[in-house]
C-alpha positions, 0 to 999 in steps of 0.5 A, a space after each residue: 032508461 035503456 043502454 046499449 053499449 057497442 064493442 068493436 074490432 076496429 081497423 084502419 078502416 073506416 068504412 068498415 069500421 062504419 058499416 059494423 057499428 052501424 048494425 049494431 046501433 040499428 040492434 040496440 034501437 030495435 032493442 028500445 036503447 035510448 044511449 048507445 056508447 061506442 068505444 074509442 078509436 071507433 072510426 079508426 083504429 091502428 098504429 098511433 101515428 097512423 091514426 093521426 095521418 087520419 086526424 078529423 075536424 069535429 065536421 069531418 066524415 066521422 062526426 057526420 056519420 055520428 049525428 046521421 045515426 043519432 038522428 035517423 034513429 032517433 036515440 043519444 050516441 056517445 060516439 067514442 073517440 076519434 083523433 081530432 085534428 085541431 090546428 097544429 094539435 091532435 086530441 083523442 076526443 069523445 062526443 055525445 050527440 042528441 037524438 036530433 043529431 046535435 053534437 051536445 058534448 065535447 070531451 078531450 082525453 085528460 090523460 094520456 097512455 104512456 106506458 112500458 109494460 110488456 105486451 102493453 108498449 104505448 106513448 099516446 103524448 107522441 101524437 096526442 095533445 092532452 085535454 084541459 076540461 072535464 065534461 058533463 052533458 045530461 042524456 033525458 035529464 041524466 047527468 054523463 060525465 064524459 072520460 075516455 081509458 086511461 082516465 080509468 086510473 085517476 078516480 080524482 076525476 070520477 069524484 069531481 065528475 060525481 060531485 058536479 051532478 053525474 049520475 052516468 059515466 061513460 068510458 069508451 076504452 081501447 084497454 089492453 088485454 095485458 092489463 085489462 085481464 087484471 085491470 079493467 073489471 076491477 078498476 070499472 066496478 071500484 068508479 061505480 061503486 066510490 061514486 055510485 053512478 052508473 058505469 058505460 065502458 065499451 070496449 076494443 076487442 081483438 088485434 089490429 095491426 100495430 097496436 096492443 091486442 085490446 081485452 073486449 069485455 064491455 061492460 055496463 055496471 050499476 052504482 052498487 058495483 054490480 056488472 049488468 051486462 058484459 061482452 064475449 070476445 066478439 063484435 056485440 051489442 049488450 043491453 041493460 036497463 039503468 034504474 035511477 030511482 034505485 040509485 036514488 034509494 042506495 045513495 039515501 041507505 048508503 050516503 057515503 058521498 055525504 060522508 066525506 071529510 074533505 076539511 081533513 084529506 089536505 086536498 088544494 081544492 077541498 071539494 076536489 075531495 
């Protein structure tokens, strides 16, 4: 199956933001992708509290605009996140739409980026409620787990998303570029390979105004660790072609996922192991 991962400079936007993954969503349908990934924060991407000031339903304009590409196109879009106002919370949600342009998934940011390093100042709890559920939704029959950045750092949850049938997972990021330059390959390939799944992370490039400058360096990685196809610093699409028989045959040659000992590691939940 063919993938397309989208990365993006998203600004405030959102009609610009629109316009730009628009082309490239029509490239990688040239380009015979069936999934297309779109990073986080797609639709608009500025100051925390800003982005909430712009907080949407799942029926509001962006989730609209996500499943008229999806089904004009006729591919499956993981449109990667928005600020999703419901009620009096705020979520930073993800959500895969099939190619009739039916919203198939839902998936609210477990973990949320509040951190004081240099270069990389952020409180995502000020203005984000976190969510409760891990997701999977199965793309032509392939399992996707559903994850959003800074989920990146809890491989607890790749292992669980992996023990419940993932074949896939997708990382739609606004990773910053100061600990993306010592982070993201690194923690990218290591959920690849523990899991043995396929890994989409598109990625956030460049500086808008008030936030972190976000690393770019969108990648598609393969169960083995190795990296398919990466971004350059720029507004791209890469394209790679998951093999899953191939992956069938690594997890039968290197059957580490039966490995396990989870009667050992001392776990609350022993299939959380």
């Amino acid at each position: 199956m063919r993938v397309g991962v989208v990365q993006l400079s998203s600004t405030l936007e959102t009609e610009r933001n629109f316009s730009k993954a628009g082309e490239l969503i029509t490239q990688a349908r040239q380009s015979g992708a069936r999934l297309v990934a779109l990073p986080e924060v797609f639709n608009r991407r500025g100051e925390s509290a800003q982005v909430r000031a712009g907080a949407e339903s799942l029926e509001g304009p962006t989730m609209s605009w996500a499943a008229h590409q999806a089904r004009s196109h006729q591919l499956w879009l993981l449109a990667g996140s928005l600020a999703e106002q419901a009620g009096e919370a705020c979520h930073n949600t993800s959500c895969l739409f099939s190619p009739a342009g039916e919203r198939v998934a839902v998936y609210r940011k477990i973990h949320l980026f509040d951190v004081d390093i240099p270069g990389a100042v952020a409180r995502e709890s000020a203005n984000v409620t976190p969510g409760a559920q891990m997701v999977l939704a199965a793309v032509d029959g392939h399992p996707l787990g559903l994850t959003v950045c800074y989920d990146l750092r809890f491989p607890e949850l790749y292992r669980r998303l992996t023990l419940l049938g993932a074949r896939m997972i997708s990382v739609p990021s606004a990773f910053t570029e100061r600990t993306g330059r010592d982070h993201w390959e690194v923690l990218l390939r290591a959920r690849a390979i523990e899991n043995q799944v396929f890994v989409l992370a598109p990625n956030q490039f460049g500086t808008t105004q008030g936030t972190p400058t976000s690393y770019g360096r969108s990648m598609i990685i393969d169960p083995w660790g190795t990296v398919l196809a990466q971004a350059g610093d720029c507004e791209c699409l890469i394209l790679a072609d998951l093999d899953f028989a191939r992956q069938d045959d690594l997890r039968r040659r290197l059957p580490s996922l039966d490995h396990r000992r989870p009667d050992l590691y001392g776990w609350p939940d022993p299939d959380l192991a």
